[in-house]
C-alpha positions as CSV (number, residue, x, y, z in Angstrom):
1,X,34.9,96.7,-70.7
2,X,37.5,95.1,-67.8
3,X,38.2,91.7,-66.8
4,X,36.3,90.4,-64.1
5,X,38.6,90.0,-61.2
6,X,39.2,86.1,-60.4
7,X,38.2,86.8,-57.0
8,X,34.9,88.2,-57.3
9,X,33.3,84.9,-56.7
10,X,31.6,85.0,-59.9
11,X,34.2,81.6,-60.7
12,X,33.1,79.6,-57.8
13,X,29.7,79.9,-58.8
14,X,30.4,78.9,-62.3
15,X,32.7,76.0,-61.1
16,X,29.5,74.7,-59.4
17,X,27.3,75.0,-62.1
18,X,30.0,73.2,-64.6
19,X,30.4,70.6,-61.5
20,X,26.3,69.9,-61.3
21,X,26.2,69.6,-64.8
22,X,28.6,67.1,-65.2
23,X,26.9,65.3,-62.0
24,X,23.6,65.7,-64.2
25,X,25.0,63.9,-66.6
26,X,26.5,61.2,-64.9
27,X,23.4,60.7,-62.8
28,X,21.1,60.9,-66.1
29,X,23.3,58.0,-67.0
30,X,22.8,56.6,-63.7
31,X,19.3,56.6,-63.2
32,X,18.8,54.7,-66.7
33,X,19.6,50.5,-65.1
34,X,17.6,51.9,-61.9
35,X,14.0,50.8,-61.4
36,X,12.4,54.2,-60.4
37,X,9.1,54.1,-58.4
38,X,7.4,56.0,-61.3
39,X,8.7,57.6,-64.8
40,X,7.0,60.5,-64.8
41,X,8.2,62.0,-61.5
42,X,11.5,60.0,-61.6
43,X,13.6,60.2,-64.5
44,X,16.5,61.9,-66.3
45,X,15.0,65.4,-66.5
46,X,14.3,65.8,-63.0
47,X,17.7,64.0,-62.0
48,X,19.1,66.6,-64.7
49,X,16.9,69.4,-62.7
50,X,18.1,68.4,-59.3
51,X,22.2,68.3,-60.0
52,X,22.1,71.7,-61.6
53,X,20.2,73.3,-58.7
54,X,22.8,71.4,-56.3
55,X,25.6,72.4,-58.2
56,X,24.3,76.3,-58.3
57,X,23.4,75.6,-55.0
58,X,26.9,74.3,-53.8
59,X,28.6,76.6,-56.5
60,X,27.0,79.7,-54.0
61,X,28.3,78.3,-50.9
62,X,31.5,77.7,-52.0
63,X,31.7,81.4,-53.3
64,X,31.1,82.4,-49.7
65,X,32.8,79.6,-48.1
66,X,36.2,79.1,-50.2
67,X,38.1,82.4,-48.6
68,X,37.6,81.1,-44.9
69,X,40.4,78.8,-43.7
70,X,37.8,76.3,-42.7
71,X,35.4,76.7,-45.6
72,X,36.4,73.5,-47.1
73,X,36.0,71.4,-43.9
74,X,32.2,73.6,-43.8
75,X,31.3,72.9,-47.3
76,X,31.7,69.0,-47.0
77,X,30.3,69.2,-43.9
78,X,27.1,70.9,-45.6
79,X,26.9,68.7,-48.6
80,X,27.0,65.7,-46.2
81,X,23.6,67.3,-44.1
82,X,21.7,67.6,-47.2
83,X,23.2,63.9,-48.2
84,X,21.5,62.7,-44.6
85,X,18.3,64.7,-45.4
86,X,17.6,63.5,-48.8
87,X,18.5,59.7,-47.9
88,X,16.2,60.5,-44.6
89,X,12.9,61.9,-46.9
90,X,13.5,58.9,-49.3
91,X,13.7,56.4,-46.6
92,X,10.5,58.3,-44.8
93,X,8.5,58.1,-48.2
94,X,9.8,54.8,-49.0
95,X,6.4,53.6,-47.1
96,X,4.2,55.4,-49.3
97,X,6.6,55.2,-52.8
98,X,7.9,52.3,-53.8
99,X,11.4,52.1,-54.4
100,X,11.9,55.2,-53.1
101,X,15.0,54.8,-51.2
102,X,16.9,52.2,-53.6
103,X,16.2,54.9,-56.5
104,X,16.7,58.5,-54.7
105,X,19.8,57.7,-52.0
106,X,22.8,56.5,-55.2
107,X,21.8,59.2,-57.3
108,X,21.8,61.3,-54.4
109,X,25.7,60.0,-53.8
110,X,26.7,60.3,-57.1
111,X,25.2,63.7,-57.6
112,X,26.3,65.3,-54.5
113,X,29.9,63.3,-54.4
114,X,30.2,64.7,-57.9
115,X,29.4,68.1,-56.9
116,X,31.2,68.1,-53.4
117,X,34.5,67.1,-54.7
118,X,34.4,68.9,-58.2
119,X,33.1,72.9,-57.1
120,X,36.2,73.4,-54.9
121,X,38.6,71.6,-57.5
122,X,36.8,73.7,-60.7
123,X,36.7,76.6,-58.4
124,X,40.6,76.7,-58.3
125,X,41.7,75.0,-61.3
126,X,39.5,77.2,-63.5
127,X,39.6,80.5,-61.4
128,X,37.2,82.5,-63.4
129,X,36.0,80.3,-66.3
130,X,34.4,82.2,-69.1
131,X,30.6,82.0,-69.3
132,X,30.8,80.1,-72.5
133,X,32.4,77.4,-71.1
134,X,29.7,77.3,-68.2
135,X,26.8,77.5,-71.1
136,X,28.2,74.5,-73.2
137,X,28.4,72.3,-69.9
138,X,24.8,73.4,-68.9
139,X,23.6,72.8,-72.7
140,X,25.1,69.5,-72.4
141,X,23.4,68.7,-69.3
142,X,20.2,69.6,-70.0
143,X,20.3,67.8,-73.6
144,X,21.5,64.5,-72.0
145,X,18.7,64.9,-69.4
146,X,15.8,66.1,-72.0
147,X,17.3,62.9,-74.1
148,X,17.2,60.4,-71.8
149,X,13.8,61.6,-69.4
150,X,11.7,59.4,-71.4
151,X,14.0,56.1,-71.1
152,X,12.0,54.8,-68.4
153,X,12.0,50.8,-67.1
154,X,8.0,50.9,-66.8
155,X,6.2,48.5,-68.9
156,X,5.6,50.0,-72.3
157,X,1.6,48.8,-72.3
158,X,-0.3,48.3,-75.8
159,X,2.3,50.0,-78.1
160,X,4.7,46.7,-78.5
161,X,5.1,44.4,-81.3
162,X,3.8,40.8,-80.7
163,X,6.3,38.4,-80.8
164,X,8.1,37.4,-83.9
165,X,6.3,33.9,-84.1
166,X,2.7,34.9,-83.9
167,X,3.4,37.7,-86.8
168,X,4.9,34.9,-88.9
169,X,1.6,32.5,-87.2
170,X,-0.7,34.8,-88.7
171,X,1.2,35.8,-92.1
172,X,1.4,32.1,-92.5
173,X,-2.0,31.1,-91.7
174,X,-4.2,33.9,-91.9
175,X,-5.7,33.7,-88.6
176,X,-4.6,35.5,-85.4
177,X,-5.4,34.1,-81.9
């Protein structure tokens, strides 16, 4: 079985894929001291989701960008469209979702800087990096994200301890209120 040739592409796709997961990671992180507008829609696992499908997304167009003198100046170019589209849909649901647009538009510029910047650089640096390499940074990703989806800032309801004093209260008099 050959080498894959460095030019085949097949390394610019990887590079974006490595490059979303690390923005996956980073905006997991992110998204924790954010108040979302709900936990179960947004949250790390579907921050994790959306960087690795920009990243394969951006990894794709820069396999069919990065051989055209001006694919670099294109590929920004792109990234910074779907920046302005996301930022517009979160501002245009921000009437209907709370929080929408102070939750969705820095995650949005962290995950798409992340990517924009660190496809191209992968993409060169790495050439054609091996698939296990692209696997381990995936695994990662998606075990940060799956980690951290239920880390949420709603209020936890019924499940919490009373305070300290009551319990000792109670343990001290028998009675609870």
């Amino acid at each position: 079985m050959t080498q894959q040739s460095s030019d085949d592409g097949n390394g610019r796709l990887r590079a974006g894929v490595i490059a979303g997961s690390i923005a996956a990671v980073a905006g997991s992180l992110a998204n924790l001291p954010l108040e979302a507008p709900t936990d179960t829609l947004f949250n790390a696992a579907t921050v994790t989701t959306a960087s690795l499908l920009a990243g394969t997304i951006a990894g794709l167009l820069w396999r069919w960008l990065a051989s055209n003198p001006r694919g670099p100046i294109v590929f920004g170019a792109s990234l910074a469209v779907v920046f302005a589209v996301v930022a517009a849909t979160a501002l245009a649901l921000d009437g209907q979702v709370d929080r929408a647009t102070s939750y969705v538009v820095p995650l949005a510029a962290i995950v798409l800087g992340i990517v924009g910047v660190a496809t191209p650089l992968l993409g060169r640096a790495l050439q054609n990096p091996p698939a296990w390499i692209t696997a381990a940074a995936l695994a990662v990703a998606v075990i940060v994200g799956a980690g951290l989806a239920t880390q949420g800032d709603a209020e936890s309801g019924t499940l919490t301890l009373p305070p300290r004093s009551s319990i000792i209260e109670v343990i001290a008099t028998g009675v609870s209120k």
